[in-house]
N, C-alpha and C positions, 0 to 999 in steps of 0.2 A: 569650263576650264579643264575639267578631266579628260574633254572628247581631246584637245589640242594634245595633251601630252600623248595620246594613246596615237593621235595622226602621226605625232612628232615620234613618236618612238618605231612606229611601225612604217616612217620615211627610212628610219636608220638603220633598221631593221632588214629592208627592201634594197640598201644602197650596198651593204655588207653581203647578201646576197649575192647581189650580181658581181659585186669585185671580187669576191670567192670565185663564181665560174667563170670570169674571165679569167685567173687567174690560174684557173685549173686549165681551159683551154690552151693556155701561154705554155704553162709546163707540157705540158700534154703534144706539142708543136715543139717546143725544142728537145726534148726528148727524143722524140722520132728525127732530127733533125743531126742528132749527135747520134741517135746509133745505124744512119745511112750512112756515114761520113764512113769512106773508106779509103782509111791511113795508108796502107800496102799500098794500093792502086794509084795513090798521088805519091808515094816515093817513087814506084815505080817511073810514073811518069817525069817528076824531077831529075831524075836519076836518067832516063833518056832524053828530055830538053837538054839537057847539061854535053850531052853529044859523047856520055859515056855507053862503052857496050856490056850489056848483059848478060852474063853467060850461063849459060843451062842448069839448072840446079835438076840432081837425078835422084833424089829425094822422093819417097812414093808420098803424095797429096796427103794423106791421112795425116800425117805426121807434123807436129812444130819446124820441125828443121826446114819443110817446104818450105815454109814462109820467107828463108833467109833468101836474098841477094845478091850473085855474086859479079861484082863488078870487077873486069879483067883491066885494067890500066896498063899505059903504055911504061915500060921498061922497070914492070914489076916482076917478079919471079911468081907471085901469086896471088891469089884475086885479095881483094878488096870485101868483106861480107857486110851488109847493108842489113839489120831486120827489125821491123815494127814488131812491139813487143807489148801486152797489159802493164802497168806500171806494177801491179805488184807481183809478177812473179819473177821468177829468177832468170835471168835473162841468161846467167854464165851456164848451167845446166844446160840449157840448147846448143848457145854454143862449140860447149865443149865436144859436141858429137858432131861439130864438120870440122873444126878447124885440126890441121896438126900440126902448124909452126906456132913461134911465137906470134904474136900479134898484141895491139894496143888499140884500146877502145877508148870512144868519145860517144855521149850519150846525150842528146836532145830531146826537149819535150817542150812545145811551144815555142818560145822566143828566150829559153834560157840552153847552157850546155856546160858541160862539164866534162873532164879526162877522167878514164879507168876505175871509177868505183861509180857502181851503181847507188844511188842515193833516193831511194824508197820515200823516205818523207816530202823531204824538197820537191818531187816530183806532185805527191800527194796535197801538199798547202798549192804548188801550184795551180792541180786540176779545180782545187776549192774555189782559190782565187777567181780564176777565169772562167768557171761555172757559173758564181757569183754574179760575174761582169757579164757573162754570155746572157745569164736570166733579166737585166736592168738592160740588155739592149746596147752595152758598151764597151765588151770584146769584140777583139779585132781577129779572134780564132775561134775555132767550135774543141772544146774542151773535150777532147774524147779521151776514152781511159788507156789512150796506148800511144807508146816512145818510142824511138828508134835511136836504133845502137849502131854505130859504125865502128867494125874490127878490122883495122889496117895490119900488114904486115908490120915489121918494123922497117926493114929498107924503106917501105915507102909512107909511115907513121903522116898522116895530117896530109896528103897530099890530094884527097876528094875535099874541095872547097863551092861548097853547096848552100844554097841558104835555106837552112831545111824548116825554115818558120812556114813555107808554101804550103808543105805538109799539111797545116790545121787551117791555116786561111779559109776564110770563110768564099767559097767559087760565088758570082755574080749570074747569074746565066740570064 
C-alpha cells in the first residue's frame, strides 16, 4: 500500500514538473515575442498606409525626440507629431522640446484612448490586463510597454483619424 502512494505521489510530482517547464517555455516565447514587437515601425507604417506624408524629423538619432513623427496634413499650418512612448514616462517632457505652438493631445494604448492627460495607471491595468490575456492565449494584441501620443495643432485638433489598435495587433505572417 505504501509503494502506491509513493507511485501516486511521484505521478504528481512528475506532472507538476513538466507543467512548470512548459510553462516557463510559454513565458519564455511570449516574452521574446513582446519585446520584438516594434510599436514605432508599425506606426510608422499606419501612418503611411493611411496615405499620410511624413516629414523629416532633424533630430540627431541619440536623442527621444527622434522618435517623434511629424505628419504634414493637407491645409494645416503645422505638422501633426505622432510618437510611441514607455507608458511610464513622461511623455510631455519630450514633447515639449519640438513643439512651439499650441497643440492638443490624444493618447492611445491598445484599443482604448483618451484627450490631453496622460493617464499612467489606466494605461498600466491595461498593459496587466492584456498581458494576462496575451499569457492564456486570448488577446487580440501583444501588450508591449509603449503608447502613442498624437499632438495636433489646434487648427487642425482630431483631424488624423487612424485606427491606431494595428499598432499592437498581433501581424499573422
Amino acid at each position: 500500500m505504501n509503494l502506491y502512494k509513493v507511485a501516486f505521489r511521484g505521478f504528481f510530482l512528475l506532472v507538476l514538473v513538466i507543467s512548470l517547464a512548459v510553462r516557463y517555455y510559454q513565458i519564455t516565447v511570449l516574452d521574446h515575442q513582446i519585446k520584438s514587437h516594434n510599436v514605432h515601425q508599425r506606426v510608422a507604417d499606419i501612418v503611411s498606409k493611411a496615405g499620410m506624408k511624413i516629414t523629416e524629423n532633424t533630430a540627431p538619432s541619440s536623442t527621444l525626440v527622434s522618435r517623434v513623427l511629424y505628419i504634414q496634413q493637407p491645409d494645416c499650418p503645422y505638422p501633426s507629431l505622432v510618437l510611441p512612448f514607455y507608458l511610464i514616462s513622461d511623455v510631455f517632457t519630450i514633447l515639449n522640446e519640438v513643439e512651439n505652438t499650441h497643440y492638443t493631445y490624444r493618447f492611445f494604448y491598445l484599443n482604448e484612448s483618451w484627450p490631453n492627460v496622460q493617464n499612467r495607471f489606466r494605461t498600466l491595468v491595461l498593459w496587466a490586463k492584456y498581458n494576462f490575456l496575451y499569457g492564456l492565449g486570448r488577446s487580440p494584441f501583444i501588450p508591449t510597454k509603449r503608447a502613442v501620443v498624437i499632438a495636433d495643432p489646434v487648427a487642425c485638433a482630431n483631424t488624423i483619424q487612424i485606427d491606431w489598435r494595428e499598432a499592437w495587433q498581433e501581424t499573422k505572417s
